[in-house]
C-alpha positions in Angstrom: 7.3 -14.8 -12.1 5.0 -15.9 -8.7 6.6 -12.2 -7.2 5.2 -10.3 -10.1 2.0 -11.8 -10.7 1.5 -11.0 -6.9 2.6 -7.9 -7.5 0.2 -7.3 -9.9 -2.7 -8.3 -8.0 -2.2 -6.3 -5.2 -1.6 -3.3 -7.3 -5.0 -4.3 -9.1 -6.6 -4.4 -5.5 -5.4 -1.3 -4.1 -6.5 0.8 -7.6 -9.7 -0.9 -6.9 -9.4 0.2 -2.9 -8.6 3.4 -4.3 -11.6 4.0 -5.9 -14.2 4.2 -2.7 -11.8 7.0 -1.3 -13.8 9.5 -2.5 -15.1 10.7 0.7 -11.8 10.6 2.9 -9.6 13.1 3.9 -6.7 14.0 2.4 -4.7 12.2 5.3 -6.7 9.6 4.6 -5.9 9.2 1.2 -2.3 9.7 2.5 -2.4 6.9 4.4 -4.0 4.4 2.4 -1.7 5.1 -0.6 1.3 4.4 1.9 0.0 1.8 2.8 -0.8 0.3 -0.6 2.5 1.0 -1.9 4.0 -0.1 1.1 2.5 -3.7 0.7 3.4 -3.6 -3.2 7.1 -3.0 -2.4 7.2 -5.4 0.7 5.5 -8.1 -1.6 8.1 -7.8 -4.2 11.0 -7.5 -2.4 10.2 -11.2 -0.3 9.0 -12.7 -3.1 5.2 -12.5 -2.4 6.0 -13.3 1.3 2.3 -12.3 3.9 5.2 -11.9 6.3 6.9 -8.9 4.3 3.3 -7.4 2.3 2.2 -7.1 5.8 5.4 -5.2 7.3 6.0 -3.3 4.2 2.2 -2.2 4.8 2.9 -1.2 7.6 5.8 1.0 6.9 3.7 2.3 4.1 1.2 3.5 6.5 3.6 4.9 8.5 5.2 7.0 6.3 1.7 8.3 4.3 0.8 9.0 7.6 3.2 11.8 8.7 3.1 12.9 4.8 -0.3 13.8 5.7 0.1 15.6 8.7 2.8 17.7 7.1 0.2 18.6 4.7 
């Protein structure tokens, strides 16, 4: 239950995060997302761990990243 109710939060704060992007770039954007999802999905699959919403962040970020420059 403690993995999905952090889940939930940080899906709550990056839709919220997501809301000021209004005036970035589309690689930007890109990047953010990535990096949002990134933290979701590391978060969930450690069990709320900073240790894996950080790396899976960082993935995240990584991968919008180069999504955006192929765009």
């Amino acid at each position: 239950m403690r993995a999905a109710t952090t889940a939930g939060a940080l899906a709550l704060a990056a839709l919220m995060g997501l809301t000021g992007c209004a005036g970035m770039s589309s690689h930007d954007r890109h990047v953010v997302t990535g990096a949002s999802v990134g933290a979701v999905a590391g978060a969930v699959l450690t069990g709320g761990s900073p240790i894996g919403t950080v790396g899976g962040a960082a993935v995240g970020g990584v991968i919008g990243n180069e999504i955006g420059k192929s765009r």
